[in-house]
C-alpha positions in Angstrom: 0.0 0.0 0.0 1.6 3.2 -1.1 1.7 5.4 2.0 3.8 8.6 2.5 4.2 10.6 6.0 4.5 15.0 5.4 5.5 16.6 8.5 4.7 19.8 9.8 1.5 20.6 11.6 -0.8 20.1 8.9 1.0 17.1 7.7 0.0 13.5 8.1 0.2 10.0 6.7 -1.3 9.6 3.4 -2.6 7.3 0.6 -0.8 7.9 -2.8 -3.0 10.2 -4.8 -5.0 7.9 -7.7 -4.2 4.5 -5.8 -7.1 2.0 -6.3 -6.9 -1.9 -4.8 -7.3 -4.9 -7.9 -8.4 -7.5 -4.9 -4.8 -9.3 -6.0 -5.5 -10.8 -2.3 -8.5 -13.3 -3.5 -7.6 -16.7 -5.0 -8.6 -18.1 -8.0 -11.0 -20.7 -5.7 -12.1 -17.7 -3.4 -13.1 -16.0 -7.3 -14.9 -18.7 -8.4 -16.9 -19.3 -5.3 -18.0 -15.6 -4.8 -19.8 -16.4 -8.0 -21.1 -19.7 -7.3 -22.9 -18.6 -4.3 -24.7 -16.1 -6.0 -27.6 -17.5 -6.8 -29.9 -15.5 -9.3 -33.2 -17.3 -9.0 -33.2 -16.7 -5.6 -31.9 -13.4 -5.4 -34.8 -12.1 -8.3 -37.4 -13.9 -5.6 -36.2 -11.6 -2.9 -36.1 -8.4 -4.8 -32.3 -8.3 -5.1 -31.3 -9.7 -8.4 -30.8 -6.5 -9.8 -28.3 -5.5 -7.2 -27.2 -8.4 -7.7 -26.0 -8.5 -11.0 -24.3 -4.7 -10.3 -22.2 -6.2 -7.9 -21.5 -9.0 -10.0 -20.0 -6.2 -12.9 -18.3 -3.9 -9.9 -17.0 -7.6 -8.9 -15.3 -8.4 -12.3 -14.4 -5.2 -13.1 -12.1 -4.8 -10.0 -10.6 -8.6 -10.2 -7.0 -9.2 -12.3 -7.7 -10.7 -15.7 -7.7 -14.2 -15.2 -9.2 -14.2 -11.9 -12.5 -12.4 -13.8 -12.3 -15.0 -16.8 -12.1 -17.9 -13.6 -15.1 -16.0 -12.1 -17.5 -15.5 -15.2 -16.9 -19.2 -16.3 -18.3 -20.5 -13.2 -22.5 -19.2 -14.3 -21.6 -21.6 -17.7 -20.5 -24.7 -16.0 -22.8 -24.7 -12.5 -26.2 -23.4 -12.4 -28.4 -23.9 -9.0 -32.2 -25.4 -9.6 -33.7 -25.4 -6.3 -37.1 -26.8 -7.0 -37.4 -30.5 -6.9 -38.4 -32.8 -10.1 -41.8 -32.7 -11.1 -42.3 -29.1 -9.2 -43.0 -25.9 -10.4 -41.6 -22.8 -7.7 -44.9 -21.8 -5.7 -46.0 -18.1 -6.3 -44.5 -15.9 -3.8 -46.0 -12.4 -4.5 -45.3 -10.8 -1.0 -41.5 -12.3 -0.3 -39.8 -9.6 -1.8 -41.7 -6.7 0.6 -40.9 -9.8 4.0 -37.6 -9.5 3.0 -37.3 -5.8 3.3 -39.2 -6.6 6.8 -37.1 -9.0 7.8 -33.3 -6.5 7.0 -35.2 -3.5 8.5 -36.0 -5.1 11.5 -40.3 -4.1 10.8 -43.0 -6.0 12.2 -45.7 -7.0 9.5 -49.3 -7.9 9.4 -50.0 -11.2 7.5 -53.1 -13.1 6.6 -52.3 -16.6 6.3 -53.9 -19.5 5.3 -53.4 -22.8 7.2 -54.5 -26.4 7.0 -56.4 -26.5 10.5 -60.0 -24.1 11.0 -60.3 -21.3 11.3 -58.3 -21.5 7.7 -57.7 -17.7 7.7 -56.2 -16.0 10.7 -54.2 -12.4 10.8 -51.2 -12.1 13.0 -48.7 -9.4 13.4 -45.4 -11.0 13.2 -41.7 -9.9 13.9 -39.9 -11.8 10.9 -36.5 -13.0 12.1 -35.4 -14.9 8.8 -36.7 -16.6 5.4 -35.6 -19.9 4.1 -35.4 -21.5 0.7 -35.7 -25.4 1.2 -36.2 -27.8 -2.2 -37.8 -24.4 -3.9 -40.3 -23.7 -1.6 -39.5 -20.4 1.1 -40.2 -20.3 4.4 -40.3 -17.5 7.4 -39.0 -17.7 11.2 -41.3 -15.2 12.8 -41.6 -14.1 16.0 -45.5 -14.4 17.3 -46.2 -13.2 20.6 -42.9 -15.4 23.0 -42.6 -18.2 20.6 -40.6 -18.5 17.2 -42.3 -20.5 14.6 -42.2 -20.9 11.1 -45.2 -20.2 8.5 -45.0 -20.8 4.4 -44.0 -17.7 2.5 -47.0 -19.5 -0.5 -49.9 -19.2 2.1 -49.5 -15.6 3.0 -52.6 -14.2 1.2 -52.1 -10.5 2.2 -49.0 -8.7 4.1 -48.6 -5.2 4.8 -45.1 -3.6 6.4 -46.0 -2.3 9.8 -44.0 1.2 10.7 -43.3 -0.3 14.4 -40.2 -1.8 14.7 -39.0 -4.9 16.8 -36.0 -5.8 18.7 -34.4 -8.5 17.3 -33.0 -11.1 19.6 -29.3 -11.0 19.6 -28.9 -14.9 20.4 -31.0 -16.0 17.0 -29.3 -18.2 14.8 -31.3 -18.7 11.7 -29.6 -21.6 10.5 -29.6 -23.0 14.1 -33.3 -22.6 14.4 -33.9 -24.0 11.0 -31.9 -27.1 11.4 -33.5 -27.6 15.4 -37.2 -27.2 13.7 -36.9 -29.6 10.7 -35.7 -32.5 12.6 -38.3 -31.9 15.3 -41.0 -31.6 12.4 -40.0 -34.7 10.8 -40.2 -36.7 14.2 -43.7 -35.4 14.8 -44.7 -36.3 11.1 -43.7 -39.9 11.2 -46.2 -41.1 14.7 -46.3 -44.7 13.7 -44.3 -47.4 11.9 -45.0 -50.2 9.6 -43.8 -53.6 9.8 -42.7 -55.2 7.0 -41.5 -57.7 4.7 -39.4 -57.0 1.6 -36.9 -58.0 -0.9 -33.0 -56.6 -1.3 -33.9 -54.5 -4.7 -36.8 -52.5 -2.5 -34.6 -52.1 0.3 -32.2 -50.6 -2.4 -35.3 -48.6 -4.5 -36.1 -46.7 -0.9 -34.0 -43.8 -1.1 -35.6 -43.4 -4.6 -39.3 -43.2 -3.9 -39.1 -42.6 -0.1 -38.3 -39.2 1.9 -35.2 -39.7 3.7 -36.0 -39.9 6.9 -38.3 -43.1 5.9 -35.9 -44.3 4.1 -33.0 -43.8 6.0 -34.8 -45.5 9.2 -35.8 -48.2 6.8 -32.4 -49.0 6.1 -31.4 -48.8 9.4 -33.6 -51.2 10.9 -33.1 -54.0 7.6 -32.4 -57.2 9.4 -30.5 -59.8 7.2 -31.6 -61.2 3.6 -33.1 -64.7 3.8 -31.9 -67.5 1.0 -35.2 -66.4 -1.4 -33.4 -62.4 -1.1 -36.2 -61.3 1.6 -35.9 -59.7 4.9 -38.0 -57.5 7.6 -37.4 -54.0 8.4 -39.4 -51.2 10.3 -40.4 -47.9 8.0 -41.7 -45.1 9.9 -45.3 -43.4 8.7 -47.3 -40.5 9.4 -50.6 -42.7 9.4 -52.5 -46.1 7.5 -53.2 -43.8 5.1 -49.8 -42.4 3.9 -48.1 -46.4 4.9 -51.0 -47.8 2.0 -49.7 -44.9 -0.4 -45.7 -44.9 0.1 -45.5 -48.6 0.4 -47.1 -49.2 -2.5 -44.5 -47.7 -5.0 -42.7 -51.0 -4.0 -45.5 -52.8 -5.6 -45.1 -56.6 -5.0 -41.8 -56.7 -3.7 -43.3 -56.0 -0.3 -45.6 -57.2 2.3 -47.0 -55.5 5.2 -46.7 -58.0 8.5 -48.0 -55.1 10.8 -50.3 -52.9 12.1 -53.0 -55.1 11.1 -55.1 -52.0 9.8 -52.4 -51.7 6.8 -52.1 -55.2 6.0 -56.1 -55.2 5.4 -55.8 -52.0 3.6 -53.5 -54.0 1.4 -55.3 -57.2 0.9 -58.8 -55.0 -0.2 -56.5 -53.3 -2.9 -55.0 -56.9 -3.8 -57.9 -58.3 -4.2 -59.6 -55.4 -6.1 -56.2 -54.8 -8.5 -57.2 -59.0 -8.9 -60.5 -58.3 -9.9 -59.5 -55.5 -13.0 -56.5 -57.6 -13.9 -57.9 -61.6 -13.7 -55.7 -64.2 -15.0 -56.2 -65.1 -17.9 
């Protein structure tokens, strides 16, 4: 850094006139990831892809030759698709105003809709944090002395309050978020299904399965028998959602227990029997 000391009383230590910095201090990997994690789709969701792609060109502009070739290459060779297959990204109309709530620290007024009556409720919220996860965004909000998370999708109406909250200095977004999706996936899964299948379904799970069923599944698989069967445990939220998962493993499995599943079974056996006979 080209600094100079003039003495005298109105001297000082000074910065070379017409110095500017070229960043020479990032590596070509710390260039390529600044890049990588930029994420458009998500940045144009939350208002910001515009400012966004003006950093971007201050960005390359500043960087040494090949560091700004390294950097640009990275949008044509890796390209982020959060949504997962056979999805189309839920309409999000109010995230880009919750974001602004959520960096300027303003409360907001929402009317959500949920799955249990009364459908509609309004709440006045203190947003702490949103979360993309498999496409779909989510807030942590603050309502009344609990934190708790709604879906950005089912906020029909939101309106930026002028009142402004103290945010808590010991929240940890990523903390929270981690601590609330393993607790909602315990809650989910309430019961478990007994059952009987072959060493290829055991190996399809991961496939057609969400992963904590399928990684419990695995888990709990005893050893194959000489016909290439064995008996693990899956975990499922009810009958119900057992009949419709376990079925994807069509006849390479049988239900052994709770007894409710294994007759939910045999009635679709014997009705898939009755529209496919033998001929």
């Amino acid at each position: 850094m080209p600094v100079y000391a003039e003495r005298g009383p109105a001297g000082g230590y000074r910065l070379l006139d017409g110095y500017r910095t070229r960043l020479t201090g990032l590596t070509a990997g710390e260039a390529e990831a600044l890049f990588l994690a930029g994420m458009p789709g998500p940045a144009a969701d939350l208002g910001l892809g515009s400012v966004l792609a003006a950093a971007e060109l201050k960005l390359l502009a500043a960087l040494p030759e090949e560091l700004a070739d390294r950097g640009g290459r990275i949008r044509q060779r890796f390209h982020l698709d959060a949504p997962g297959w056979f999805r189309s990204p839920e309409p999000t109309p109010h995230l880009a105003a919750l974001a602004r709530a959520v960096w300027e620290d303003c409360l907001v007024e929402v009317r959500y809709q949920r799955w249990k009556t009364p459908r509609e409720v309004t709440r006045v919220l203190a947003p702490l944090g949103v979360v993309l996860k498999a496409g779909r965004w989510y807030l942590a909000a603050r309502a009344g002395d609990q934190v708790r998370t709604y879906r950005v999708a089912a906020i029909l109406d939101l309106a930026v309050l002028q009142d402004r909250f103290d945010r808590p200095a010991d929240f940890d977004l990523a903390g929270f978020w981690q601590e609330w999706t393993d607790r909602y996936e315990r809650s989910v899964y309430r019961d478990e299904a007994r059952v009987r299948v072959t060493v290829t379904a055991l190996e399809f799970m991961p496939y057609v399965f969400p992963p904590a069923m399928s990684r419990a599944a695995l888990a709990a698989a005893g050893e194959p028998d000489q016909d290439g069967w064995l008996q693990t445990t899956v975990p499922i939220e009810s009958v119900k959602h057992g009949h419709v998962e376990l079925l994807k493993l069509g006849a390479e499995v049988e239900v052994l227990a709770p007894a409710a599943l294994r007759e939910r079974f045999t009635a679709t056996a014997h009705a898939l029997a009755r529209l496919y006979p033998s001929t």
